[in-house]
N, C-alpha and C positions, 0 to 999 in steps of 0.2 A: 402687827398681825397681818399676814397676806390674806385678799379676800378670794375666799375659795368658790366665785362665780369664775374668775377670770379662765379658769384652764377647759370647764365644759366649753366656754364661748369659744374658745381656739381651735377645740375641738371639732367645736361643730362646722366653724369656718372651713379648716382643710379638708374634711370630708365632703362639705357643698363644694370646695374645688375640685375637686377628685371624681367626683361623680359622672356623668356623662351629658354632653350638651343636649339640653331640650329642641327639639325641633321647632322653627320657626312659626310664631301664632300667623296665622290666617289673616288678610288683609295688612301684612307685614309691608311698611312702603319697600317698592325696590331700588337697588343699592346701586348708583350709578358707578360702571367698569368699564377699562382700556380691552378689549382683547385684540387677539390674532388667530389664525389659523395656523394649525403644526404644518408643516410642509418636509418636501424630502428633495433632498439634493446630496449632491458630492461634498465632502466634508474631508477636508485635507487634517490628519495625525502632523503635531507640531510641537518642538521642543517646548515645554513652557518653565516660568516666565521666557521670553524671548531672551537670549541672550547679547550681547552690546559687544560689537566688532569696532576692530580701527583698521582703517581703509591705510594700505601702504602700496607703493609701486611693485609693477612686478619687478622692474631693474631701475637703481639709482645710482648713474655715473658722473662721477666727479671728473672734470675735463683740467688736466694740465700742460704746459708745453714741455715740449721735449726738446725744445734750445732756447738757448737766453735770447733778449735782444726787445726792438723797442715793437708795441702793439699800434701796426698801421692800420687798421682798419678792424669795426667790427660788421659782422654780414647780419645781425638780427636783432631784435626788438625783446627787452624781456618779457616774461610770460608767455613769447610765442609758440606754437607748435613748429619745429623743424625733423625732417626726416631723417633718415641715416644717407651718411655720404652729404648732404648741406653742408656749406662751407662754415663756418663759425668766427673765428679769425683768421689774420692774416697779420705774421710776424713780420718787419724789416728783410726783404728776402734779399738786401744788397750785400750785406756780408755774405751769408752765405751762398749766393751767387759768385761771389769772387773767389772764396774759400775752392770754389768746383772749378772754376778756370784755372785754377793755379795746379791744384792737382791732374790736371788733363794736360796741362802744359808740362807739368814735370812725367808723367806718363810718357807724352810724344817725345822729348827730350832724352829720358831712360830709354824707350825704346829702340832709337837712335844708336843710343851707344851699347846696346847691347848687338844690335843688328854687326856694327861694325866688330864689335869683341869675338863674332861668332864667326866672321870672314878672318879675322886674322889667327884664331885657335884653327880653323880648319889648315888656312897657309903650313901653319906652324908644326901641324899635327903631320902633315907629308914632307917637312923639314927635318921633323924629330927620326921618322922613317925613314929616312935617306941617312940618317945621324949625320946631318949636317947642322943640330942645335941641338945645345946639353936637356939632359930632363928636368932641368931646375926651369930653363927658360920654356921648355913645355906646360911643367906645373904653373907657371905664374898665366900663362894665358889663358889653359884651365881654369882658375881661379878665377881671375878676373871676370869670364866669361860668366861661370857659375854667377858671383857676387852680381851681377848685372841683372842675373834671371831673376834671383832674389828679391834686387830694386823693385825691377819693373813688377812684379805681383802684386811686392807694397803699392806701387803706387795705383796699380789697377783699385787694390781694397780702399786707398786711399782716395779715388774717383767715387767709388761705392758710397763711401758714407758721406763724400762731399752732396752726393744727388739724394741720400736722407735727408740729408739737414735741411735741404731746400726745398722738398715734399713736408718736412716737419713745420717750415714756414704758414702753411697751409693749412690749419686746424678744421677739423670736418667731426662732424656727430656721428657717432656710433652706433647710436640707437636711434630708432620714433622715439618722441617722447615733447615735452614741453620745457623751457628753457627756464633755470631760476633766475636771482638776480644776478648781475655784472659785477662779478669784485674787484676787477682792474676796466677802464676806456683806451680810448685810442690815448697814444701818447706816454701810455705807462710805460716803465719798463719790468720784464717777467724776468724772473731767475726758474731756472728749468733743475730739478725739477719740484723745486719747494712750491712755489706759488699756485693756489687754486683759483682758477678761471671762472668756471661755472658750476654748478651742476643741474644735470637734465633728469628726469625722471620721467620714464615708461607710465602711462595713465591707460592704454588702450593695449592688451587688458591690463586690470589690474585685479590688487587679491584685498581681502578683507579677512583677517584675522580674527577667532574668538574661541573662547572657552564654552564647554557643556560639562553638565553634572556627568559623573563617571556613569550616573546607572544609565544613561540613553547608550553609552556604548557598546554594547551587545547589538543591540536595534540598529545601531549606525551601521554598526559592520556587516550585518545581516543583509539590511538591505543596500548597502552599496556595495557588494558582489552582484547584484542581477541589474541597478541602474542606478547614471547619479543623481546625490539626492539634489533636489533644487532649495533655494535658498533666495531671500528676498532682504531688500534693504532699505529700510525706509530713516526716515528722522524729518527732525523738525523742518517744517515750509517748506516739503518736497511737493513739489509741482509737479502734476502727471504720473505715470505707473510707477510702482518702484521700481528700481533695478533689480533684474533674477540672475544671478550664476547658478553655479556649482560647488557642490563640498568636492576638490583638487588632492586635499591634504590630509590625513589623520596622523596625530603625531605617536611616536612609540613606544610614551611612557606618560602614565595617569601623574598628575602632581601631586603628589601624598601632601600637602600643605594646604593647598585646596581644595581637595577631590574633584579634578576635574579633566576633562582633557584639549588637550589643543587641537581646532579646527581649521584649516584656512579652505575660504572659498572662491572662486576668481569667474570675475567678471569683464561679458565683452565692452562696456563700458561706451557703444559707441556716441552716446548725447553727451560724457562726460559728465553725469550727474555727481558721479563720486569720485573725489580728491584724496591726494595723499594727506595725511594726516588728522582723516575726517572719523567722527564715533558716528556709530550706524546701528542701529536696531534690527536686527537679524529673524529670520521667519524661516527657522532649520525645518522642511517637510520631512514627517518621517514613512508617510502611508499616506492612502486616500480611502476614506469611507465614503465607498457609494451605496446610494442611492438609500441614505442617513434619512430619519424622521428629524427635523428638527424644530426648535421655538426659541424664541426672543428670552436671552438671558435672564431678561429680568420678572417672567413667569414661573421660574422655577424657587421655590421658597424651601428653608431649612426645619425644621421641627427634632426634635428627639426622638424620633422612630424612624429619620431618614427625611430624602428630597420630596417634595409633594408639590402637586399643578391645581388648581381650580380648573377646572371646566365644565364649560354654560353646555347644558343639556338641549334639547329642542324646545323645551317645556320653557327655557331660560330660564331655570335655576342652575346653581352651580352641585360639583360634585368634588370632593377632595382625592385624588388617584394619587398615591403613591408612583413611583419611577425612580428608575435607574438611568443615573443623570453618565451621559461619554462625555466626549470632549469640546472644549469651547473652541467657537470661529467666530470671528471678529465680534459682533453683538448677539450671536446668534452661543447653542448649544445643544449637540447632539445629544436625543433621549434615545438609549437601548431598551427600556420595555419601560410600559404603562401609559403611552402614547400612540394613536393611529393617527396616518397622516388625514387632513383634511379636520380634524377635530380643532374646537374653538379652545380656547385657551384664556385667563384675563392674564395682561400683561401688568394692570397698576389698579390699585382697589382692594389688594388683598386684606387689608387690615381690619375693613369693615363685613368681611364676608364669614359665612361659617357656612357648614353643607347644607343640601337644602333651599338656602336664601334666592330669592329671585332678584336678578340683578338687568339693570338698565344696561347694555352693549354698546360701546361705540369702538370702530374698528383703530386700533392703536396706527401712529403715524409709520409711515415705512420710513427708508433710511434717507429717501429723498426728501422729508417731511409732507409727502401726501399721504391722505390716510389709504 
């Protein structure tokens, strides 16, 4: 048999919860609390969560030779910075040194025998006019003459690429950029043009690559018509500011697989903090709210009817305000109404407070930990 006390007593429990909190008795101890003062400042609009880029070069050139032969020399040190035009290596230039003397020598030699083929087509040509020599023996000097012009051109184009190949001895950077590792040393020999050399990649600037949710892209595009957005880069044991570029790139189609869209942003990168192949934590700006009320994250509490703040009155009791919580910035977060700037706030405490309560103040630590 159930005992038909138990359902009044439950009864009566939810209803004493339901009810309304009594106001605190008189000579109540007071309740020791962290606060801050609400303040107003500029408040930067930001993608959130932050989205996670990977740092790539703006250009990554693969260096090959363009003639075979054995590697006499290299001009750099790996991982070094080299400029564009910086020598890199230096192929065997003895072959093709000789390769150009021989074509210059066949040059001067053709030229020779055309010089004279063209003295004796003239002879010939006031020979055939006088028809003192048939047109067969006229056509052949012709010929000959032509066939010489012929030579000599080849071997002009033949001088041409002789003095390529020996400029090709000469490998030089293309780009700025930093040098990877060495896959061949002095002494190898290269086959042109399979074998890779190096490759160097652009660092200064470079770009950093990432995705955002599709719905910031109205907002992106909005406001990157009037200015670009800037963009921050931080990750782990960055020492000093982060690096700031710019959104460069918006790409021109959402990913229906992720809902998302591609961003690239490019940085002047002059300290070198950020490397090819590096993940970075991105700080996409979308707006700036100035001259924002704002408080310490961890003042603003949840409840069922919405966000709510304590705040110590002059009397130092506290008061429960409702608020309309904007956007967070680094520990901090922008309140759009139920806030005036300069009001006290408790930052840690909340638990033991209720409206009313008079509460012990001690000003919460700033970010440098002084209070």
């Amino acid at each position: 048999m159930k005992n038909p006390v138990i359902i009044p007593l439950v009864l009566a429990l939810a209803v004493a919860g339901c009810s309304p909190q009594k106001p605190p008795a008189k000579g109540a101890p007071e309740v020791p609390v962290l606060v801050a003062a609400a303040a107003v400042q500029n408040v930067p609009v930001r993608v959130e969560p932050p989205p996670v880029g990977h740092v790539m070069p703006v250009q990554s050139v693969t260096i090959r030779s363009q003639i075979g032969g054995i590697i006499s020399r290299v001009h750099f040190a790996e991982g070094q910075e080299v400029k564009a035009g910086d020598s890199l290596f230096t192929i065997d230039p003895r072959p093709a040194q000789a390769a150009l003397e021989l074509a210059r020598a066949n040059l001067q030699r053709d030229t020779a025998q055309l010089k004279n083929a063209k003295i004796q087509y003239d002879r010939e040509q006031k020979l055939y006019e006088q028809k003192l020599i048939s047109q067969d023996e006229f056509d052949t000097s012709q010929a000959t003459m032509d066939g010489l012009t012929g030579t000599v051109a080849a071997d002009r184009a033949s001088v041409t690429n002789a003095e390529l190949n020996l400029e090709y001895t000469d490998i030089r950077s293309p780009i700025d950029g930093v040098t990877g590792g060495l896959q061949f040393h002095e002494g190898n020999v290269v086959k042109a043009p399979d074998d890779v050399l190096l490759t160097i990649n652009q660092i200064r600037p470079i770009y950093a690559a990432f995705a955002v949710p599709e719905k910031y892209l109205p907002e992106i595009q909005r406001q990157s018509r009037s200015h670009p957005l800037s963009v921050a880069a931080s990750y782990e044991n960055l020492v000093g500011d982060a690096p700031e570029g710019t959104v460069t790139f918006i790409d021109n189609s959402v990913d229906p697989t992720t809902g998302t869209i591609q961003l690239r942003a490019t940085f002047a990168n002059t300290d070198n903090k950020l490397w090819p192949g590096q993940f970075v934590q991105l700080a996409l700006q979308l707006d700036m709210l100035t001259n924002a009320v704002v408080v310490p994250s961890q003042a603003v509490q949840a409840s069922q009817s919405g966000s709510f703040i304590y705040v110590v009155k002059a009397d130092q009791t506290v008061e429960q305000r409702p608020v309309t919580v904007g956007v967070p910035f680094q520990n901090q977060i922008a309140i759009a109404s139920g806030i005036a700037a300069g009001e006290t706030v408790v930052t840690d405490g909340q638990l033991r407070l209720a409206p009313g309560l008079k509460v012990n103040s001690t000003n919460a630590p700033s970010a440098t930990g002084k209070p």
